[in-house]
C-alpha positions as CSV (number, residue, x, y, z in Angstrom):
1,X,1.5,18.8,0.9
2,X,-0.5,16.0,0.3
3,X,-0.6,12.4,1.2
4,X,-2.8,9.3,0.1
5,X,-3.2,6.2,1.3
6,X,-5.2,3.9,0.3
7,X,-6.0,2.0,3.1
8,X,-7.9,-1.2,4.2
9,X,-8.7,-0.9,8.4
10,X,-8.6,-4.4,8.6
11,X,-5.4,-5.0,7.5
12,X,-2.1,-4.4,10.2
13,X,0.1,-3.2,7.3
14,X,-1.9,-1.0,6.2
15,X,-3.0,0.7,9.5
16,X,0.9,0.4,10.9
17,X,1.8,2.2,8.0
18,X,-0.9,4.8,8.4
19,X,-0.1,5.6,12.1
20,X,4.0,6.1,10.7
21,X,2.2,8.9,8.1
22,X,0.8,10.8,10.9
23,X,3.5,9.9,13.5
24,X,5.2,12.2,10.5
25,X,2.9,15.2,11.5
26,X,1.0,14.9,8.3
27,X,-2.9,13.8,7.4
28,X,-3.1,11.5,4.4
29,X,-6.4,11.6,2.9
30,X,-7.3,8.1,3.3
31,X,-9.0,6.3,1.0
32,X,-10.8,2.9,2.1
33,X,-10.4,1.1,-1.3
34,X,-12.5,-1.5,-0.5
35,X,-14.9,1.0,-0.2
36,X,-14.1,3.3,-3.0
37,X,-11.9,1.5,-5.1
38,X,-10.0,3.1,-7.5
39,X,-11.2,3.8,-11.4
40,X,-9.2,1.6,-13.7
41,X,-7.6,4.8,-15.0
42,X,-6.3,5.5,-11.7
43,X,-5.2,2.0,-10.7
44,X,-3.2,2.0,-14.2
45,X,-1.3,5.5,-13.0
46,X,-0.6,4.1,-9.7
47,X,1.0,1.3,-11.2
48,X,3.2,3.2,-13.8
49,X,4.4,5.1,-10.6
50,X,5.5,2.5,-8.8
51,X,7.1,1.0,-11.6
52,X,5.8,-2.5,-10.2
53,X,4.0,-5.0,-12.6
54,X,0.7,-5.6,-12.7
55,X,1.2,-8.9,-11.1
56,X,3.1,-7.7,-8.0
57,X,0.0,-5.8,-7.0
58,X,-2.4,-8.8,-6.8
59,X,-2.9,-9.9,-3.2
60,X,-3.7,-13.4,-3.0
61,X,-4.2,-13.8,0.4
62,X,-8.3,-13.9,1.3
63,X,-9.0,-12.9,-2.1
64,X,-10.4,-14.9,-4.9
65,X,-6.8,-15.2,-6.5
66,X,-7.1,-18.9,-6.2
67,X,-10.8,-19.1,-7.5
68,X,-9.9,-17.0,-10.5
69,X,-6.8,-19.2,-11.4
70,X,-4.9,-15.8,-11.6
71,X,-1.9,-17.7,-11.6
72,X,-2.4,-18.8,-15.2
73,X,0.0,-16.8,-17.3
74,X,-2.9,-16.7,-19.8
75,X,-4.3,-13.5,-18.3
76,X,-2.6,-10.1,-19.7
77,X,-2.3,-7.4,-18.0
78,X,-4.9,-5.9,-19.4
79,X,-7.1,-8.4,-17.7
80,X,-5.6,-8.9,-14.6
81,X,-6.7,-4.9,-14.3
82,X,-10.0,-5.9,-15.1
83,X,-9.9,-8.4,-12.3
84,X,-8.8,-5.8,-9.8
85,X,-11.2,-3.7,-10.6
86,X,-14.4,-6.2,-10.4
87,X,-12.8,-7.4,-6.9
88,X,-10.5,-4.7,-5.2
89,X,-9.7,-6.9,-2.8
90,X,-7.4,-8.0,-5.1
91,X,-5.5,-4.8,-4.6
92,X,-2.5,-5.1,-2.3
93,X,-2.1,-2.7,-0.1
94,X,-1.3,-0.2,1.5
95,X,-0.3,1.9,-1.5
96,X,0.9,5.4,-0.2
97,X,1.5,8.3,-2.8
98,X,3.8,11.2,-1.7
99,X,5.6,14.1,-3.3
100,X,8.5,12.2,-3.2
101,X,6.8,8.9,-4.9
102,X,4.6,5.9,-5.1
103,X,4.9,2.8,-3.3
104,X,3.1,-0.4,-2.6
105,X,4.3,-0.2,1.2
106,X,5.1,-4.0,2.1
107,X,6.5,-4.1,4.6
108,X,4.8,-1.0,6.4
109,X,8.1,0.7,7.0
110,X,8.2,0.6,3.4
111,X,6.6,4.1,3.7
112,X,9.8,5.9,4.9
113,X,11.7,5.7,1.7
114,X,8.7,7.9,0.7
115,X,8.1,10.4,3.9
116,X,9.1,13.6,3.5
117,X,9.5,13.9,7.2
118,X,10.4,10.6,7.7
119,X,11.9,11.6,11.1
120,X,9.3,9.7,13.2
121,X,11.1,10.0,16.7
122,X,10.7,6.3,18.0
123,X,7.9,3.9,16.4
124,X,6.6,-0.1,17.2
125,X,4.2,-1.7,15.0
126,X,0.9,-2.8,16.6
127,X,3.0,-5.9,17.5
128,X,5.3,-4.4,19.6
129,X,8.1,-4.8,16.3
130,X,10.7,-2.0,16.5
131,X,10.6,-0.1,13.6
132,X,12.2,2.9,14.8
133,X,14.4,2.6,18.0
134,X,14.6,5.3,20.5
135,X,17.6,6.8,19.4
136,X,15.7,7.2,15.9
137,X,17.3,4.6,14.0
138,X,15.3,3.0,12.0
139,X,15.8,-1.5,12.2
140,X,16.3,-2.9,9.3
């Protein structure tokens, strides 16, 4: 089975949601997108599978969102991919791809719809959060 995640180390969400992945007994093949950001091509696919609009993928957040005036309903689609791709860190993330789907994973726990062993036993996010109680009941 195989699992991606494209990852930024940096960010908590993305490296909660990680450590839930392999809390799950499975390596993802992490990709640091930041690093090796994804081929237009590929950025398109991943957002057909998520059935998400381009817009919900752009992070604004320490990103040149502002600077760009992505805001401006101007831009199509087309071009807001364009954007993405000259300046991944306009990517959100972390976006996890599974055998059972594709999913921008915002929150982190997000990730669990997604699991195919999503039976993680207990599991706190890096700030002590409860995101799966001891009993294995997952907070919502």
């Amino acid at each position: 089975m195989t699992i991606t995640i494209y990852h930024n180390p940096a960010c908590g969400t993305s490296r909660n949601t990680l450590a839930m992945i392999r809390q799950s007994a499975e390596e993802p093949e992490v990709i640091e997108y930041l690093k090796n950001p994804p081929s237009r091509e590929k950025l398109v696919e991943l957002i057909a599978a998520m059935g998400i609009s381009v817009h919900d993928l752009l992070r604004r957040k320490g990103t040149p969102y502002d600077e760009l005036g992505l805001d401006d309903p101007k831009w199509t689609d087309d071009k807001l991919i364009d954007f993405m791709v000259a300046h991944p860190i306009l990517i959100n993330r972390p976006i996890v791809v599974t055998p059972l789907g594709t999913k921008l994973c915002r929150p982190s726990e997000a990730v669990l719809d997604i699991l195919p062993n999503a039976d993680l036993g207990s599991f706190s996010k890096e700030d002590g959060e409860v995101v799966i109680d001891a009993d294995g009941r997952r907070k919502r």
